[in-house]
N, C-alpha and C positions, 0 to 999 in steps of 0.2 A: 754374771749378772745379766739376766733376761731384759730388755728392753722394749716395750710395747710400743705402738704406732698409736695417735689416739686420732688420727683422721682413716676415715671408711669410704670406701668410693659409694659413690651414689648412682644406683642403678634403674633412679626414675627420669621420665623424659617430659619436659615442659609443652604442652603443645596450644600455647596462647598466642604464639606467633604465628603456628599453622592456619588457626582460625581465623586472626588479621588475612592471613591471607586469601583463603577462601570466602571469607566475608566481600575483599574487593571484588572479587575474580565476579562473583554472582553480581554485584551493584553494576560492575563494568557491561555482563553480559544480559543483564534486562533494561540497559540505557540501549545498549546495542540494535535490540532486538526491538524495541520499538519503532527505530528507524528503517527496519526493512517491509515493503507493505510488498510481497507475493500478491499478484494478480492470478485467482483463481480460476480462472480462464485462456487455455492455450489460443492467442490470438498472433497471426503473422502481421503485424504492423508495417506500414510505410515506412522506407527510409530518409531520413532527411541531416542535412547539418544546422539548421538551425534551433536556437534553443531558447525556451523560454522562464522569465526568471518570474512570472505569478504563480503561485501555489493552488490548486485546486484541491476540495476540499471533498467533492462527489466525483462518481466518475460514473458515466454511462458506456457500456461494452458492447458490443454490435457485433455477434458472433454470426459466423456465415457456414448454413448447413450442408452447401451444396445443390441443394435442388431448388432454390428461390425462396429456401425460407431464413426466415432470418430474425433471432431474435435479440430481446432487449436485457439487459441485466444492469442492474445499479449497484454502485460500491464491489463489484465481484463477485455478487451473490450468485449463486450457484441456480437458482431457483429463478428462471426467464418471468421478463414482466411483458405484458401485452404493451403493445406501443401505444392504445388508447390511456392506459392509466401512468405510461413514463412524465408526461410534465408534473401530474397532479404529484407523485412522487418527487420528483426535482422541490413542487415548490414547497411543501412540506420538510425536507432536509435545507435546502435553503433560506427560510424564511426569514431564519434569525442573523442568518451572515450579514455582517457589514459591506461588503465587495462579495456578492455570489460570484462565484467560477467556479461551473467543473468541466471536469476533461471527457473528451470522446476517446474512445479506446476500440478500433474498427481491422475487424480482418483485411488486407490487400484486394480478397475479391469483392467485397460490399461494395454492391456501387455506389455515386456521389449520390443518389436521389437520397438514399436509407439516410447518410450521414447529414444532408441538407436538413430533411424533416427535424433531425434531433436539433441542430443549428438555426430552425425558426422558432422550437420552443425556447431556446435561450432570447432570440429576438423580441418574442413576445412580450418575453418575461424580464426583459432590460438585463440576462443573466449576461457572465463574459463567459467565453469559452477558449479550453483549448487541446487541438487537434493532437493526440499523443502519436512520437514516429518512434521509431528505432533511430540509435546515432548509427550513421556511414563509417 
């Protein structure tokens, strides 16, 4: 007397958990990725230990060419602004802030006049500022 088996292995594979998974993985790595802001500009910054807990929201970058010139860039943009039209820019992105503050973002050789100029259109303009270092 023959006796048959009446269960079959089953040779498919479920992959609705893999998805759960990959599904996190992506949520996780575009929360991630928003919080890292890359400044598009190699700039050597000042080092300091102090540290400040205002958020700024513009950033003006003050890249130093070597031969006395020296230009302006706003948010990281790649594309230099003439120092005649940086406040008009400032006030334009900041207009609508509650607490304007942006940060200076200055190569080590810039002298203080360059950085001062950007530090009176914030006084002008009742903006706060603040001085970006490297941590020690």
């Amino acid at each position: 007397m023959a006796l048959k088996r009446n269960t079959k292995v089953d040779a498919q594979f479920s992959v609705s958990s893999m998805t759960d998974i990959v599904f996190l993985l992506l949520i996780f790595f575009l929360v991630t990725s928003t919080l890292i802001n890359p400044n598009a500009l190699k700039l050597l910054l000042p080092k300091s230990t102090g540290q400040v807990n205002a958020k700024a929201t513009v950033s003006v970058s003050i890249k130093d060419w070597g031969d006395d010139t020296y230009t302006y860039h706003i948010n990281g943009d790649t594309e230099p602004t003439l120092f005649q039209d940086v406040e008009d820019e400032l006030i334009g992105l900041l207009s609508q802030e509650e607490d304007p503050t942006f940060s200076i973002y200055s190569d080590q050789t810039v002298p203080v006049g360059e950085v001062v100029q950007v530090m009176n259109i914030a006084k002008r303009n009742h903006y706060k500022v603040i001085l970006a270092t490297q941590p020690e």
